[in-house]
C-alpha positions in Angstrom: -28.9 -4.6 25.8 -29.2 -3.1 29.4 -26.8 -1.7 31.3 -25.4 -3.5 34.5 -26.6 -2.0 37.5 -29.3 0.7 35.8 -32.6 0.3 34.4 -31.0 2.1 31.5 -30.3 1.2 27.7 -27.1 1.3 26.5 -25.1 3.9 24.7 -25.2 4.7 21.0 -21.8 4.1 19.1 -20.5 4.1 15.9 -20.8 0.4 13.9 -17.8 -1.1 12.6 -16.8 -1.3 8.4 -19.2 -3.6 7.0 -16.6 -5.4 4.5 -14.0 -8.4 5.8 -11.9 -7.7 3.3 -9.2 -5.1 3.1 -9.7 -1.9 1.6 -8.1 -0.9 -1.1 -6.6 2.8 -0.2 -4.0 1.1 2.5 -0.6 0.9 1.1 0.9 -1.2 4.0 2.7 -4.3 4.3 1.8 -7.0 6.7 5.6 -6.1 8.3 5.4 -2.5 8.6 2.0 -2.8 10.3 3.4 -5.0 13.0 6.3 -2.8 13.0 3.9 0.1 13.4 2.2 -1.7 16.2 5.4 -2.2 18.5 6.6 0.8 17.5 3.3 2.1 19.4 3.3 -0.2 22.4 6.7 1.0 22.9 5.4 4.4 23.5 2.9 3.1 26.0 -0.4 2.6 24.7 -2.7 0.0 25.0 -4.5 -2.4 22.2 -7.2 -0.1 22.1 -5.4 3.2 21.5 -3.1 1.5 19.2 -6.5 0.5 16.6 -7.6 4.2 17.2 -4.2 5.5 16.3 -4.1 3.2 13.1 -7.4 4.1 11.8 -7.1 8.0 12.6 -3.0 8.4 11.2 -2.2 5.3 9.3 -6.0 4.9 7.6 -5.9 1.3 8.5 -9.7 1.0 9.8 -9.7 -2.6 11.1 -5.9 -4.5 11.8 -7.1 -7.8 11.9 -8.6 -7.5 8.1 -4.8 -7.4 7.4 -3.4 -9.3 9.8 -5.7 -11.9 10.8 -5.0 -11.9 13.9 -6.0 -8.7 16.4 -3.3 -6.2 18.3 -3.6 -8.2 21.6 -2.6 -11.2 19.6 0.4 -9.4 18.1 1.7 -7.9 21.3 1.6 -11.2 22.6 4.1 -12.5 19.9 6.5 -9.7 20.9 6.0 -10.6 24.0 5.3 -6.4 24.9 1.3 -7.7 26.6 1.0 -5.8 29.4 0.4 -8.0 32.4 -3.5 -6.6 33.6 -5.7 -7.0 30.7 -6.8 -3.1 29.0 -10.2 -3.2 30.4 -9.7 -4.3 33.9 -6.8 -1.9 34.2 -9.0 0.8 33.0 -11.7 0.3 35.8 -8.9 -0.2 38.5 -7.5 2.9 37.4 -11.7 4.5 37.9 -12.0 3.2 41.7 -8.6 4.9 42.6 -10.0 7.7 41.4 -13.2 7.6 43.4 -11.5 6.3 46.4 -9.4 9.4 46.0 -12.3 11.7 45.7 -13.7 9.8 48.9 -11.1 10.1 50.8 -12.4 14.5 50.7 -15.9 13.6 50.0 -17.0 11.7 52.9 -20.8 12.5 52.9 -21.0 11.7 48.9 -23.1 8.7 49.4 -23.8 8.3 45.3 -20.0 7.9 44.8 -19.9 5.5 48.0 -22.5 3.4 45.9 -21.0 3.5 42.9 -17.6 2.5 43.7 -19.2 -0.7 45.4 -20.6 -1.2 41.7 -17.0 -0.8 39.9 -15.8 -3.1 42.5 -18.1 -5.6 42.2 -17.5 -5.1 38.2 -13.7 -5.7 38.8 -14.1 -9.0 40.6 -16.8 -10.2 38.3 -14.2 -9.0 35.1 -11.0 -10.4 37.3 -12.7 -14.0 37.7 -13.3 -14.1 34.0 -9.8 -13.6 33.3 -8.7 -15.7 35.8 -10.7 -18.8 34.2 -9.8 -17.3 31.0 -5.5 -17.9 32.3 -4.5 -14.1 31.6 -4.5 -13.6 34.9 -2.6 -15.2 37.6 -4.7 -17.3 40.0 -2.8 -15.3 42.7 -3.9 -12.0 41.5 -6.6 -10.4 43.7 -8.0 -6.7 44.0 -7.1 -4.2 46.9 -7.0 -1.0 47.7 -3.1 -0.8 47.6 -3.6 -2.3 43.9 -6.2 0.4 43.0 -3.6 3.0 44.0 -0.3 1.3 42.7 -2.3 1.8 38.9 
């Protein structure tokens, strides 16, 4: 698959467990694995640091093999969801940063280009969750936004 707004491939990454099933090494209940999850979210981290801190200290490779259901689904039972999705709030965190850098760097035209790219990726990625109802219909993009994540 091609990347966005490059004539470039994508990047190489590592392929998930081949089995559905369980494995058998993890001694964990279903309970103490949700437990383990809030436990985490309660510290701060997102969905996707939460399944890289369960595989790399718990030995759990894939939660949803155990659960069936995924760590976004959980946190939304506990009602502990953070209110931006992971993704969007990662990119909206990226153009604060480049405006930042900007705000020195006036001549930097490559950075001027590229933050109209990860804008343009936040509204396309905003819409989606719009239509998707994990965002509010009200929610909408700014500068103030960028800089308030």
């Amino acid at each position: 698959m091609a990347r966005i707004h490059s004539h470039r491939r994508g990047k190489s990454h590592s392929t998930r467990p081949s089995s559905k099933r369980s494995p058998s090494w993890v001694n964990y209940s279903q309970d103490e694995i949700i437990a383990q999850i809030g436990k985490l979210a309660k510290e701060g981290l997102s969905p996707s640091e939460i399944g890289m801190r369960m595989r790399d200290d718990f030995g759990i490779p894939i939660v949803k093999t155990f659960l069936g259901k995924s760590i976004k689904d959980v946190l939304g039972e506990d009602k502990t969801k953070k209110s931006i999705p992971d993704d969007l709030s990662n990119l909206v965190q990226r153009a604060a940063r480049l405006k930042a850098h900007l705000e020195n760097a006036h001549a930097d035209r490559k950075n001027v280009r590229s933050l109209e790219l990860l804008e343009a990726k936040i509204h396309r990625l905003s819409n989606y969750y719009k239509v998707q109802n994990e965002l509010p219909l009200s929610w909408k993009y700014s500068a103030a936004v960028a800089q308030l994540a």
